[in-house]
PDB file with SEQRES, HELIX, SHEET and CRYST1 records, atoms N, CA, C and O in Angstrom:
SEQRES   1 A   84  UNK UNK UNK UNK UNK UNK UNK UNK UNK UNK UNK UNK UNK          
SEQRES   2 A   84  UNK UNK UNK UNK UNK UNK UNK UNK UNK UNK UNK UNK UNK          
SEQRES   3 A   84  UNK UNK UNK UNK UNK UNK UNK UNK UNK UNK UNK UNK UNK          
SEQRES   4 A   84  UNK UNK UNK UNK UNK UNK UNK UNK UNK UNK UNK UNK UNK          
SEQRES   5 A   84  UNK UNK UNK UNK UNK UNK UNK UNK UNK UNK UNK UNK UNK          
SEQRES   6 A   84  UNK UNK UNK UNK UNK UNK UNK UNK UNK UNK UNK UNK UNK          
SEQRES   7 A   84  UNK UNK UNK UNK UNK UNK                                      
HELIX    1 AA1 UNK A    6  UNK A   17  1                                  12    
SHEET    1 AA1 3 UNK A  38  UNK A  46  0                                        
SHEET    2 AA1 3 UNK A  50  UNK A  57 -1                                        
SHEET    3 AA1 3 UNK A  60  UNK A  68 -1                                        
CRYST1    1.000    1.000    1.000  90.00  90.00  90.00 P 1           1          
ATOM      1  N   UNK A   1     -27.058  -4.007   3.885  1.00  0.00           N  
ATOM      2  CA  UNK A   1     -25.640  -3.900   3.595  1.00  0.00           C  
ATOM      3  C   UNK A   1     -25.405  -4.329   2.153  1.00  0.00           C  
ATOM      4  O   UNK A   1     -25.899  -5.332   1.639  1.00  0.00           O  
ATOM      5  N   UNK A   2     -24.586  -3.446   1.548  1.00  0.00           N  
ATOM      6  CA  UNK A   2     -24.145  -3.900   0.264  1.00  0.00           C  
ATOM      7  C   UNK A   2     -23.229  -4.809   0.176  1.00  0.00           C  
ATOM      8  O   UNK A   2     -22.805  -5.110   1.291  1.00  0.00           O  
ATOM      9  N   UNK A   3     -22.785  -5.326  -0.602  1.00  0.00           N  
ATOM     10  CA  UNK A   3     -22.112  -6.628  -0.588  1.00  0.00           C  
ATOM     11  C   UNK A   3     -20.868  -6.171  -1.579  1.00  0.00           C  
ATOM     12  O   UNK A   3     -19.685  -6.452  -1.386  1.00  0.00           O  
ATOM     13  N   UNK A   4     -21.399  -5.407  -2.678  1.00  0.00           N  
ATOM     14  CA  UNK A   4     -19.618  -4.590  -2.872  1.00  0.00           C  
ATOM     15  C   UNK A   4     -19.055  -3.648  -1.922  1.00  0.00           C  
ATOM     16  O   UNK A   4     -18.100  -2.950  -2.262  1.00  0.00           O  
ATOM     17  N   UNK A   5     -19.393  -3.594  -1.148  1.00  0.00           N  
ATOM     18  CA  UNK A   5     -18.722  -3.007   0.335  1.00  0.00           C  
ATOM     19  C   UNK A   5     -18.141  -3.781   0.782  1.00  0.00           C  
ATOM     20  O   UNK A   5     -17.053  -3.322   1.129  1.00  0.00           O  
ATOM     21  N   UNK A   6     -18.231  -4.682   0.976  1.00  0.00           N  
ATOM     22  CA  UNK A   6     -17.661  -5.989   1.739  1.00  0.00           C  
ATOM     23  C   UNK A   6     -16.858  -6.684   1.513  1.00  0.00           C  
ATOM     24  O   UNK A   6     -16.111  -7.306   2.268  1.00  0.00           O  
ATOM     25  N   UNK A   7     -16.958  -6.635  -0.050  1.00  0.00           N  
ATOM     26  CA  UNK A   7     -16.247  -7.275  -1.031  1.00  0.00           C  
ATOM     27  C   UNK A   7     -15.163  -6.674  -1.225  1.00  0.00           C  
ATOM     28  O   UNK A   7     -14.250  -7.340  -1.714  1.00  0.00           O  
ATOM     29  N   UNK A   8     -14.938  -5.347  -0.930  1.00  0.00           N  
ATOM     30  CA  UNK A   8     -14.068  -4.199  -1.887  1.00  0.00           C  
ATOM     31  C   UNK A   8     -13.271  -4.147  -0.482  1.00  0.00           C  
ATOM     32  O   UNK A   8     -12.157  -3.722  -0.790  1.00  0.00           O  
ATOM     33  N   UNK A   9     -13.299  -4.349   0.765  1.00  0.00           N  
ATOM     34  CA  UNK A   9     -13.234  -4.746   2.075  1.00  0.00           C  
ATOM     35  C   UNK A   9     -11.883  -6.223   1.921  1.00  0.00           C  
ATOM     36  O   UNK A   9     -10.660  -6.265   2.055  1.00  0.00           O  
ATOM     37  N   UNK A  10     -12.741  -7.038   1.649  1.00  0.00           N  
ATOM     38  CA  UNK A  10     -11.636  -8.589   1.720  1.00  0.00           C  
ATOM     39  C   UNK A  10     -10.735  -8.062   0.395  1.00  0.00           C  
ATOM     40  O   UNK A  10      -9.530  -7.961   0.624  1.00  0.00           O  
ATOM     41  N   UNK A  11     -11.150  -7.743  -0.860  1.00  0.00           N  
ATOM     42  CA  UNK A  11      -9.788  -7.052  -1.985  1.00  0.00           C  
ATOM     43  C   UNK A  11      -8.684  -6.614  -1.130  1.00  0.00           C  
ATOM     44  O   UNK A  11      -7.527  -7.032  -1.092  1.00  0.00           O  
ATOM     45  N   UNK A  12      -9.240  -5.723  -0.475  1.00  0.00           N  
ATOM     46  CA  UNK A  12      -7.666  -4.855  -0.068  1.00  0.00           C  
ATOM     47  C   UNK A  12      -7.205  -5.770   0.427  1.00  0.00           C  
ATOM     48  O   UNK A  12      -6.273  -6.331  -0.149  1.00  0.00           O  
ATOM     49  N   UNK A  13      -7.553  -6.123   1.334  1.00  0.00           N  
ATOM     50  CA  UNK A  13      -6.888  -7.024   2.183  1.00  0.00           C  
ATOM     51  C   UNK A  13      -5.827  -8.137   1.423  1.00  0.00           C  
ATOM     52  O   UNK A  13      -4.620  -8.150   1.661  1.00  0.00           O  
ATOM     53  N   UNK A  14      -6.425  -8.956   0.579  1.00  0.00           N  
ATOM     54  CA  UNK A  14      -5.773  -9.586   0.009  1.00  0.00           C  
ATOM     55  C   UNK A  14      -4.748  -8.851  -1.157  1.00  0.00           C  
ATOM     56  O   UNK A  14      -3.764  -9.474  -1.557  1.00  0.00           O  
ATOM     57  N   UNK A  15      -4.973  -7.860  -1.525  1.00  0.00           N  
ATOM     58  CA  UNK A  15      -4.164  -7.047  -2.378  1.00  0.00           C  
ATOM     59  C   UNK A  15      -3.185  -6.470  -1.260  1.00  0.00           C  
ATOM     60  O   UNK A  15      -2.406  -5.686  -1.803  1.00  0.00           O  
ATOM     61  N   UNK A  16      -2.949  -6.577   0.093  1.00  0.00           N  
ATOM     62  CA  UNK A  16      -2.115  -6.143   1.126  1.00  0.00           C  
ATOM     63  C   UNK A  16      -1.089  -7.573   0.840  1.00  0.00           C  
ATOM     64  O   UNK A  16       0.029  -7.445   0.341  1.00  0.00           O  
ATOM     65  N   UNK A  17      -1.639  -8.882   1.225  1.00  0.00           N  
ATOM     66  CA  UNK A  17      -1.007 -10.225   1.189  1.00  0.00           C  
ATOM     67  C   UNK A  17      -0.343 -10.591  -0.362  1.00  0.00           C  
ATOM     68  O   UNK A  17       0.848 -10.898  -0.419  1.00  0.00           O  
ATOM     69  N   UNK A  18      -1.317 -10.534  -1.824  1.00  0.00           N  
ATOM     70  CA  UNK A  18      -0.908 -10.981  -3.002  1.00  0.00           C  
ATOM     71  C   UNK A  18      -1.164  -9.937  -3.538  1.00  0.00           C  
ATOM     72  O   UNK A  18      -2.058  -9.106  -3.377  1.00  0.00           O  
ATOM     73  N   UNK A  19      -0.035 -10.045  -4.421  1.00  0.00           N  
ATOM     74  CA  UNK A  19      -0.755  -9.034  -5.715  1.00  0.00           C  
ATOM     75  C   UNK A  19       0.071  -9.053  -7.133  1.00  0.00           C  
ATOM     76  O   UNK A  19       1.296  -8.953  -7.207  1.00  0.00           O  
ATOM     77  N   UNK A  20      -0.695  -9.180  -8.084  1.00  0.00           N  
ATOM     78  CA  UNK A  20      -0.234  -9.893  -9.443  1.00  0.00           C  
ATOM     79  C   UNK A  20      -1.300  -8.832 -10.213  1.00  0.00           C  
ATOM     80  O   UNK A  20      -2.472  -8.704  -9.861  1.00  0.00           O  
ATOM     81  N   UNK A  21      -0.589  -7.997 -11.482  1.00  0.00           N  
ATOM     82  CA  UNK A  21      -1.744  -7.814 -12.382  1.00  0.00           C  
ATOM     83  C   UNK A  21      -1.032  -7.635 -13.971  1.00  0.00           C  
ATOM     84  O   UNK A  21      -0.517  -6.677 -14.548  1.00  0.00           O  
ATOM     85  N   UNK A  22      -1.248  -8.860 -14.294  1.00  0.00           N  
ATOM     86  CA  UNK A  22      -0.359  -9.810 -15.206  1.00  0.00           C  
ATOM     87  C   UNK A  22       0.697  -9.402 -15.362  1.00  0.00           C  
ATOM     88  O   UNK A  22       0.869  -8.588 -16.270  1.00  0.00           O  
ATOM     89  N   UNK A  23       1.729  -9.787 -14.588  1.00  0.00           N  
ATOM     90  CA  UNK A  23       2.865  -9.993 -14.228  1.00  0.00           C  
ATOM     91  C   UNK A  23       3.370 -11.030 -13.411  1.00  0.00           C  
ATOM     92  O   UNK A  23       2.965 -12.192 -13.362  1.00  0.00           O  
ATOM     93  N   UNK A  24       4.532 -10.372 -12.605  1.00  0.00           N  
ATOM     94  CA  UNK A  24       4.621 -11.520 -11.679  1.00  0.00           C  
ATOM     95  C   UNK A  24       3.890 -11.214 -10.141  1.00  0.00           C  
ATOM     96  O   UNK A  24       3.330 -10.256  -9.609  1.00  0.00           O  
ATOM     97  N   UNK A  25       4.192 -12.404  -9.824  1.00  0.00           N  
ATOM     98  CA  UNK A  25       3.234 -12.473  -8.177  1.00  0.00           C  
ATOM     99  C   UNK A  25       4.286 -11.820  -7.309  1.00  0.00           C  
ATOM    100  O   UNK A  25       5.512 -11.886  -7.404  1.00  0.00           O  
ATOM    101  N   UNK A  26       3.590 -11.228  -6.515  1.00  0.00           N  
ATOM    102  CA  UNK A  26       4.372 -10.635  -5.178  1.00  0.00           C  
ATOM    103  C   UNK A  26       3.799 -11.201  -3.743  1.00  0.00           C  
ATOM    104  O   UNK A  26       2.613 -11.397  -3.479  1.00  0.00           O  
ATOM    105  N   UNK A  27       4.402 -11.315  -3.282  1.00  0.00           N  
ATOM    106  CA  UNK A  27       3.998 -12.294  -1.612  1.00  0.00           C  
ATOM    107  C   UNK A  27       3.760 -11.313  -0.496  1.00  0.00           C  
ATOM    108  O   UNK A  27       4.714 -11.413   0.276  1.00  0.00           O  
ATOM    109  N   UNK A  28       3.031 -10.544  -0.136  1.00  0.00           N  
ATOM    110  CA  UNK A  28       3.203  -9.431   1.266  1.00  0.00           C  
ATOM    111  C   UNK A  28       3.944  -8.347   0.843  1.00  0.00           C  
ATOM    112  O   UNK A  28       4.933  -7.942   1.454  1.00  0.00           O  
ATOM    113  N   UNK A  29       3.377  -7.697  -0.504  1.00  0.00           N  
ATOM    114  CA  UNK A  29       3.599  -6.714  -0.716  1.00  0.00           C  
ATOM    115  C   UNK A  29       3.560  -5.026  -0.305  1.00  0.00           C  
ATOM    116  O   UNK A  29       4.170  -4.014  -0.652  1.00  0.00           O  
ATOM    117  N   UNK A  30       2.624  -5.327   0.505  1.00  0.00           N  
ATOM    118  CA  UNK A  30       1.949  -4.369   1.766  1.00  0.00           C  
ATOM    119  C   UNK A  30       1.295  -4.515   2.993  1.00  0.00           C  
ATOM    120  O   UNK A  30       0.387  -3.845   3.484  1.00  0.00           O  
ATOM    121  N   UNK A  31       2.051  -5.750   3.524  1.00  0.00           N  
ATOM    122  CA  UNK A  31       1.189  -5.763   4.891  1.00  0.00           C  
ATOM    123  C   UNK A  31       1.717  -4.743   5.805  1.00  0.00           C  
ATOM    124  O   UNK A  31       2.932  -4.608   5.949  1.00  0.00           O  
ATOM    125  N   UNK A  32       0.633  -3.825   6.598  1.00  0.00           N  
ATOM    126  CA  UNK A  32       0.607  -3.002   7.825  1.00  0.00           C  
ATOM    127  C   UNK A  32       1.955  -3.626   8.996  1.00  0.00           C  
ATOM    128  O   UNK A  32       2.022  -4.711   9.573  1.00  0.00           O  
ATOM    129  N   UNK A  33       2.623  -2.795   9.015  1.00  0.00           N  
ATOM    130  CA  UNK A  33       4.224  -3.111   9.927  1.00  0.00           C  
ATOM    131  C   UNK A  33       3.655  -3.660  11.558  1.00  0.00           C  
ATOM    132  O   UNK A  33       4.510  -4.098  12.328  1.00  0.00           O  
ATOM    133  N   UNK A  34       2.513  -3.616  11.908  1.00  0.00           N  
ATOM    134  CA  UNK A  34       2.128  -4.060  13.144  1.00  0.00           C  
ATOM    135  C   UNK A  34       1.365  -5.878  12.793  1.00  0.00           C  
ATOM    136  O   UNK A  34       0.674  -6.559  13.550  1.00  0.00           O  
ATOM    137  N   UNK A  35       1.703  -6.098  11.807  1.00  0.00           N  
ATOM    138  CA  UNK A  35       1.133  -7.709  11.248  1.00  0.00           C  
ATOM    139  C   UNK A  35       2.580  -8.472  10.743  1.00  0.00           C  
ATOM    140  O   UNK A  35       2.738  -9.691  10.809  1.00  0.00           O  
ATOM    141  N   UNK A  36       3.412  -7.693  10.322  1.00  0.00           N  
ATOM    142  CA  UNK A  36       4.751  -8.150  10.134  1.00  0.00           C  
ATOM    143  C   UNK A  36       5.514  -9.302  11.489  1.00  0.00           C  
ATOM    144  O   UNK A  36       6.415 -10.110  11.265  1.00  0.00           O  
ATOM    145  N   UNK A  37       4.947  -9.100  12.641  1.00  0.00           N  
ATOM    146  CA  UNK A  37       5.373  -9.741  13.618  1.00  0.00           C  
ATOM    147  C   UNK A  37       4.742 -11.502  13.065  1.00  0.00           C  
ATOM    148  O   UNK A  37       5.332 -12.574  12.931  1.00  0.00           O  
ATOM    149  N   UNK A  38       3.895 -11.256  12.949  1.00  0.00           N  
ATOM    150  CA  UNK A  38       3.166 -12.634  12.320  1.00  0.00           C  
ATOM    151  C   UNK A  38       2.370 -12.808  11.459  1.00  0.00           C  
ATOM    152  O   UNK A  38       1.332 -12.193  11.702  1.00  0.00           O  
ATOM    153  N   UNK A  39       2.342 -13.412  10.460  1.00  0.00           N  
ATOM    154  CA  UNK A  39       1.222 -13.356   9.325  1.00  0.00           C  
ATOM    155  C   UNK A  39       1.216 -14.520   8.330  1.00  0.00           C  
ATOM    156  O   UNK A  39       2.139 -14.847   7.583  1.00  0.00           O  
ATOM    157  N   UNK A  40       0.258 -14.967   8.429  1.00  0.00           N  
ATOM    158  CA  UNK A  40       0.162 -15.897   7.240  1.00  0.00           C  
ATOM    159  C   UNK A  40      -1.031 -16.445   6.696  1.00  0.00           C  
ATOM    160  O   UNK A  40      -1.879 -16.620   7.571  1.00  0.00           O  
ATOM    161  N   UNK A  41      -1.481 -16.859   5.267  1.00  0.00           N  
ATOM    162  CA  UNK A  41      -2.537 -17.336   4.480  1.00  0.00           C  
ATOM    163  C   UNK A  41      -2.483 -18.605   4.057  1.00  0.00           C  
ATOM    164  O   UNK A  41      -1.433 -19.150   3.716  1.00  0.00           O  
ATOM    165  N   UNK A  42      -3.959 -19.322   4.052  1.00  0.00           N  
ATOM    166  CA  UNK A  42      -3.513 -20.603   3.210  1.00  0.00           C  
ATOM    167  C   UNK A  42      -4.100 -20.682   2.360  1.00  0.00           C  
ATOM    168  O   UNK A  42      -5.288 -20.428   2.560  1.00  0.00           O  
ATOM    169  N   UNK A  43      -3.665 -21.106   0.749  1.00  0.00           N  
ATOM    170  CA  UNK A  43      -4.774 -21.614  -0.146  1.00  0.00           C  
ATOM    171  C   UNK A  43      -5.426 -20.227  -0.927  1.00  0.00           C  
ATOM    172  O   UNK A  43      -6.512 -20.246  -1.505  1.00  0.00           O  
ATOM    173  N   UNK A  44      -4.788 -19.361  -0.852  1.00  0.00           N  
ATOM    174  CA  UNK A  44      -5.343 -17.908  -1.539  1.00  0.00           C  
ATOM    175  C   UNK A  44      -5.268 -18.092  -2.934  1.00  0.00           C  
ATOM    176  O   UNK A  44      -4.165 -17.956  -3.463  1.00  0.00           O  
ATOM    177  N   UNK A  45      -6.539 -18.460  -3.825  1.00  0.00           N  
ATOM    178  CA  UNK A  45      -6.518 -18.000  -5.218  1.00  0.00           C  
ATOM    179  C   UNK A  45      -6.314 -16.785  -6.151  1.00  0.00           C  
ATOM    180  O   UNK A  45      -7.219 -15.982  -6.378  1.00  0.00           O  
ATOM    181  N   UNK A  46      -4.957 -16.689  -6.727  1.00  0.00           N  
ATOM    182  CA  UNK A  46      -4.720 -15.780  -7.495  1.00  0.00           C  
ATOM    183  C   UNK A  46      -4.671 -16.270  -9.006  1.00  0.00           C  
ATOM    184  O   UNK A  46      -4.747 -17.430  -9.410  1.00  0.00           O  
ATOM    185  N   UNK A  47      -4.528 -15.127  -9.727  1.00  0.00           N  
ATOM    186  CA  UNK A  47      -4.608 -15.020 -11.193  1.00  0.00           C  
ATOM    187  C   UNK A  47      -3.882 -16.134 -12.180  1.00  0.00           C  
ATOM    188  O   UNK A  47      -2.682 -15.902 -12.027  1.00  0.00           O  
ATOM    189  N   UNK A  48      -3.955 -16.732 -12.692  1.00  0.00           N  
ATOM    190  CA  UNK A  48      -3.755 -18.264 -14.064  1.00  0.00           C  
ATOM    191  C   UNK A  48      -4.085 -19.103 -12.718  1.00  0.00           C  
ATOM    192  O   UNK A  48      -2.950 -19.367 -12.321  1.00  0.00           O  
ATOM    193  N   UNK A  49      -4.995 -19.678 -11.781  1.00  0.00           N  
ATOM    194  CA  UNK A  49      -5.428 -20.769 -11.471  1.00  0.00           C  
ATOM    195  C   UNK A  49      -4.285 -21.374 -10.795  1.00  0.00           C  
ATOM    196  O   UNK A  49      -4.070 -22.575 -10.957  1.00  0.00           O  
ATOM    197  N   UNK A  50      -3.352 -20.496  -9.879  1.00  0.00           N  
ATOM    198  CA  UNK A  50      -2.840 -20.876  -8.760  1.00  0.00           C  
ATOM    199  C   UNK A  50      -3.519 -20.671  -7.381  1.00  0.00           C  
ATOM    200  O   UNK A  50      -4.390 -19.853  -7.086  1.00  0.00           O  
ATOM    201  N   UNK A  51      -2.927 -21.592  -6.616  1.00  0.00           N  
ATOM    202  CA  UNK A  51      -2.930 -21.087  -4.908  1.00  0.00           C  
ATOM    203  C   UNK A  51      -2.004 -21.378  -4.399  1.00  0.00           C  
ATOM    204  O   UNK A  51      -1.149 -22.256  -4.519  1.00  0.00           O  
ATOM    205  N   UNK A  52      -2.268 -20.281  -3.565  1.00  0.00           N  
ATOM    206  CA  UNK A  52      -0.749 -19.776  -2.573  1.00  0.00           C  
ATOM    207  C   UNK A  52      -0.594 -19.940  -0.949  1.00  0.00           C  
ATOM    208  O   UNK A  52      -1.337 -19.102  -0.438  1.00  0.00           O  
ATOM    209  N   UNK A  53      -0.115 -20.472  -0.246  1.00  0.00           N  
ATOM    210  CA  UNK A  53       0.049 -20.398   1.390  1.00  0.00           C  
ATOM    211  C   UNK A  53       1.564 -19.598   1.072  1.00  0.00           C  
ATOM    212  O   UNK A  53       2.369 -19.636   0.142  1.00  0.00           O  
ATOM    213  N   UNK A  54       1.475 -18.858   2.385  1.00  0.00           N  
ATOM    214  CA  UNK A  54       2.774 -17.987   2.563  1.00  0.00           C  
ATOM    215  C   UNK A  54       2.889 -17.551   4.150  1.00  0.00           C  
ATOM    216  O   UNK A  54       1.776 -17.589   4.674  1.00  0.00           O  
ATOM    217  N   UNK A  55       4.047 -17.104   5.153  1.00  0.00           N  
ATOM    218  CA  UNK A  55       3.763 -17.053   6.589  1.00  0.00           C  
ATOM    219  C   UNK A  55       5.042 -15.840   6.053  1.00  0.00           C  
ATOM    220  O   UNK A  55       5.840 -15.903   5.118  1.00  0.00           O  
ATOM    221  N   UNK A  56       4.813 -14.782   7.084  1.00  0.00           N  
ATOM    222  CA  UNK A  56       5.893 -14.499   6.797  1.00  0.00           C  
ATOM    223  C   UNK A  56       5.847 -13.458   8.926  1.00  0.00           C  
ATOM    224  O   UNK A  56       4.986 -12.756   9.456  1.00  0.00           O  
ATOM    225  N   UNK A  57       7.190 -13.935   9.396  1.00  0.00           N  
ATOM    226  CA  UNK A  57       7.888 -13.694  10.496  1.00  0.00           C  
ATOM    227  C   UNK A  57       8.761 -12.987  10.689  1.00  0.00           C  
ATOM    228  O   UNK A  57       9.746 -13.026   9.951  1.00  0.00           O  
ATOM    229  N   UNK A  58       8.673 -12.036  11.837  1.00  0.00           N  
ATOM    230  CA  UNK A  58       9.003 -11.037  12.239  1.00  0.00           C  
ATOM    231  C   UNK A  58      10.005 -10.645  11.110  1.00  0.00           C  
ATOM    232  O   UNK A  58      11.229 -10.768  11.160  1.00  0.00           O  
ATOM    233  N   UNK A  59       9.153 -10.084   9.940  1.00  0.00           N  
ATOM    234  CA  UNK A  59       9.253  -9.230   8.806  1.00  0.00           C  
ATOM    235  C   UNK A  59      10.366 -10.541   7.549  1.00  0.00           C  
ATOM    236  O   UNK A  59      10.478 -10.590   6.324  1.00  0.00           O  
ATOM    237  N   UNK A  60      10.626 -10.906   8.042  1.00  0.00           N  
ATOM    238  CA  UNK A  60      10.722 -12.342   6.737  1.00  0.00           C  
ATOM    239  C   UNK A  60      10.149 -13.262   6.361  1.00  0.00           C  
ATOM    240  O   UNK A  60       9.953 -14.156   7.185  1.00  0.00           O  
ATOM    241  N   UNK A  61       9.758 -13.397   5.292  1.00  0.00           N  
ATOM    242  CA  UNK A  61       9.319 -14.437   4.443  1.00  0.00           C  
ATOM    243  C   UNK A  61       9.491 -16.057   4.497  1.00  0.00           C  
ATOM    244  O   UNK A  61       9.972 -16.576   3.490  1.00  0.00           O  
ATOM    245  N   UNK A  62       9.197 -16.758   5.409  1.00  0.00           N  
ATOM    246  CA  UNK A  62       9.704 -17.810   6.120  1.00  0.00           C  
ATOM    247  C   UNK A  62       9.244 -18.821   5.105  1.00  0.00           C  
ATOM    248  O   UNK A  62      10.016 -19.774   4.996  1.00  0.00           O  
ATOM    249  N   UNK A  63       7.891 -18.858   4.127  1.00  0.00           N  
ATOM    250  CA  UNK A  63       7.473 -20.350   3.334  1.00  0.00           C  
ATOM    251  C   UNK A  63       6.596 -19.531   2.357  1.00  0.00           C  
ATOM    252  O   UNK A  63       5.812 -18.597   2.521  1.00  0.00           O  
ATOM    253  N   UNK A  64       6.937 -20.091   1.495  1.00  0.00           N  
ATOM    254  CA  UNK A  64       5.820 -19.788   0.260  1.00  0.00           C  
ATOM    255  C   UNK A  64       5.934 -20.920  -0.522  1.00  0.00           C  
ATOM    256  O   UNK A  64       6.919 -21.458  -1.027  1.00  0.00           O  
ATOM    257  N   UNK A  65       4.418 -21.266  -0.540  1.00  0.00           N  
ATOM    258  CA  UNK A  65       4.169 -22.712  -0.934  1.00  0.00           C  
ATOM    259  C   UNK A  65       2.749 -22.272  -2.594  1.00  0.00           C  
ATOM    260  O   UNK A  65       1.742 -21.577  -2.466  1.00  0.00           O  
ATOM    261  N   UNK A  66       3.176 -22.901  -3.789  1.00  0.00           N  
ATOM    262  CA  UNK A  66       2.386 -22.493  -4.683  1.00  0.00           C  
ATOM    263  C   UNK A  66       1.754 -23.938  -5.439  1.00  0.00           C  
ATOM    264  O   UNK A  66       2.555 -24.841  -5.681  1.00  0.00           O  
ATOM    265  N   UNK A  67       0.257 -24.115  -5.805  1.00  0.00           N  
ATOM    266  CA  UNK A  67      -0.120 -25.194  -6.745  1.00  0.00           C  
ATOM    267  C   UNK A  67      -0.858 -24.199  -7.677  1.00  0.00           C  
ATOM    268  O   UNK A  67      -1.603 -23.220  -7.715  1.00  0.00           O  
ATOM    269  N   UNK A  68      -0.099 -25.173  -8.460  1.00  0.00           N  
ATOM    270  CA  UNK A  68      -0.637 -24.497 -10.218  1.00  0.00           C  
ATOM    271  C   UNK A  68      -2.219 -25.546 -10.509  1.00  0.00           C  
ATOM    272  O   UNK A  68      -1.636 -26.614 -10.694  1.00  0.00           O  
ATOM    273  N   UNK A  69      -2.970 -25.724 -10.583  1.00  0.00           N  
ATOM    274  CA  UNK A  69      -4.492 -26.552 -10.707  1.00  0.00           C  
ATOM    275  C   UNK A  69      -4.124 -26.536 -12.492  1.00  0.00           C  
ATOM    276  O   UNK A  69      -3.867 -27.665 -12.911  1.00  0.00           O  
ATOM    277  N   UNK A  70      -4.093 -25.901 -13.098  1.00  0.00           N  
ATOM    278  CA  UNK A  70      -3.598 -26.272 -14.306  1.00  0.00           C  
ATOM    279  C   UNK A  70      -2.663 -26.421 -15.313  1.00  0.00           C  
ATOM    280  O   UNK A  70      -2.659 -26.424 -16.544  1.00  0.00           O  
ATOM    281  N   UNK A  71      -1.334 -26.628 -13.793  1.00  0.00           N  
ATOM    282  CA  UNK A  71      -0.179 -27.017 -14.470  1.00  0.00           C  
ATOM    283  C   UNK A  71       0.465 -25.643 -15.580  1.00  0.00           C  
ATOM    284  O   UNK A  71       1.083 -25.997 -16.584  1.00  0.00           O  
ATOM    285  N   UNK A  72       0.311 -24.464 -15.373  1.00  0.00           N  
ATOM    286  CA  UNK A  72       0.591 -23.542 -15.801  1.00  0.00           C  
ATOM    287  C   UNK A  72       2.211 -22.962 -15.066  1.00  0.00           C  
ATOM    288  O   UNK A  72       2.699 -23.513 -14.079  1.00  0.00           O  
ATOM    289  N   UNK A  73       2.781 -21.919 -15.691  1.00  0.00           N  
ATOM    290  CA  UNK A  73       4.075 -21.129 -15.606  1.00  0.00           C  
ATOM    291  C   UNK A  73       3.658 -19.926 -14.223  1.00  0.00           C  
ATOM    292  O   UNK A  73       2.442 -19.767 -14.111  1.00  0.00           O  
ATOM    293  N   UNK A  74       4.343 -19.281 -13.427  1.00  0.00           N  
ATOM    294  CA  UNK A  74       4.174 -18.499 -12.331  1.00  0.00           C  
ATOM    295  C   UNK A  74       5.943 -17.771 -12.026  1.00  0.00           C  
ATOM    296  O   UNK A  74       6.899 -18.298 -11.457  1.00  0.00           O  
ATOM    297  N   UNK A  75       5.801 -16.190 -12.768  1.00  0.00           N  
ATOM    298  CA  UNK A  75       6.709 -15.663 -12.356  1.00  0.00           C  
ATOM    299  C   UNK A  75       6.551 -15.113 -11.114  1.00  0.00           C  
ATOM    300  O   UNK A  75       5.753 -14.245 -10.759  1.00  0.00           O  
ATOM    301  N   UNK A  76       7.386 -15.698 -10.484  1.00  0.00           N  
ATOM    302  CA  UNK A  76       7.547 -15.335  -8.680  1.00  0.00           C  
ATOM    303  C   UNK A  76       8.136 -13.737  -8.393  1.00  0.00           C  
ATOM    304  O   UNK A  76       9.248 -13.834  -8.912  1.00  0.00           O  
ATOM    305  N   UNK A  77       8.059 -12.571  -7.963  1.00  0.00           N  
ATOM    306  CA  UNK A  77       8.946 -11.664  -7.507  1.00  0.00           C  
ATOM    307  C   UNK A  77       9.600 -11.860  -6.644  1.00  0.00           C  
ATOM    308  O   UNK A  77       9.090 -12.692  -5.894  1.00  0.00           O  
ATOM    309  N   UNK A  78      11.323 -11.212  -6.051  1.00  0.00           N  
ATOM    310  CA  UNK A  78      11.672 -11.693  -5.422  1.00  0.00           C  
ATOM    311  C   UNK A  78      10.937 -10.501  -4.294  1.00  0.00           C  
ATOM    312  O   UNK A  78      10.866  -9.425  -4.888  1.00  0.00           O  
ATOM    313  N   UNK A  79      10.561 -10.430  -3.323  1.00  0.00           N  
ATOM    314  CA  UNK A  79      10.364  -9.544  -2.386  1.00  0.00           C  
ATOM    315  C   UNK A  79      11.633  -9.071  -1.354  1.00  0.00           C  
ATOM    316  O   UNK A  79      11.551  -9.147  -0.128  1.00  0.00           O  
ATOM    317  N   UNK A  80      12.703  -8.619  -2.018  1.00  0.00           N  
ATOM    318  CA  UNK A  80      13.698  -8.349  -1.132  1.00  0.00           C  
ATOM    319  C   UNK A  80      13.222  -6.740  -0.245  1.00  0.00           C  
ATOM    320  O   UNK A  80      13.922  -5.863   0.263  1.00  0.00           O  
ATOM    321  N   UNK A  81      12.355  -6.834  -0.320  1.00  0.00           N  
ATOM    322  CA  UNK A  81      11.758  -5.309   0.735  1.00  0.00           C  
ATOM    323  C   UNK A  81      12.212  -5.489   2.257  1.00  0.00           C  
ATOM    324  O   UNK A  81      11.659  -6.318   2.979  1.00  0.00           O  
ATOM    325  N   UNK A  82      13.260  -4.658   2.708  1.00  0.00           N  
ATOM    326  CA  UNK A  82      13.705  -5.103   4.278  1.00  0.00           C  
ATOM    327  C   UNK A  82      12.295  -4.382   5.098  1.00  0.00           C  
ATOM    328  O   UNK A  82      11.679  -3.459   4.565  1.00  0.00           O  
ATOM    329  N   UNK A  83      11.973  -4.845   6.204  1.00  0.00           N  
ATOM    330  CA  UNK A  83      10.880  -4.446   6.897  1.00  0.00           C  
ATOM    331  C   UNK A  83      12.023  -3.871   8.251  1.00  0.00           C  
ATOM    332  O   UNK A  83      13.118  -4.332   8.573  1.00  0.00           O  
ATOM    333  N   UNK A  84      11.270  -2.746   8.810  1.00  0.00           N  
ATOM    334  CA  UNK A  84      12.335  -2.075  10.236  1.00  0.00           C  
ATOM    335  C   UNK A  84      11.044  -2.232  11.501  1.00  0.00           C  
ATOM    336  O   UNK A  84      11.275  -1.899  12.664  1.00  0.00           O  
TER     337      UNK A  84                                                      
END                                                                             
């Protein structure tokens, strides 16, 4: 098994949950409408040396929790995307 298979595998995934490409961060920008009932991450490293926990319930955004490790700036998006 290749291992950029696998790899390119957990990306999406997390590019479903976060996704930033220098800009601002977006929180569950594409999760699958059958995960919208429940979903959440803890501790996900994204881009300038943050991590992120986020839950988000029956299609709202219930906590998003962020540490900066080097005390750096983080433009947030707002995710007003209604989920049906």
């Amino acid at each position: 098994m290749q291992l950029d298979a696998s790899m390119g595998a957990v990306n999406a995934i997390q590019e479903m949950l976060l996704h930033t490409v220098r800009g601002p961060l977006t929180v569950f920008p594409a999760v699958p409408q059958i995960w919208q009932q429940s979903v959440s991450f803890e501790r996900m490293r994204t881009e300038g040396a943050f991590l992120v926990s986020a839950e988000m319930v029956e299609g709202h955004i219930v906590s998003v929790e962020i540490v900066s490790e080097k005390g750096a700036t983080l433009r947030l998006a707002n995710n007003t995307q209604t989920w049906s």
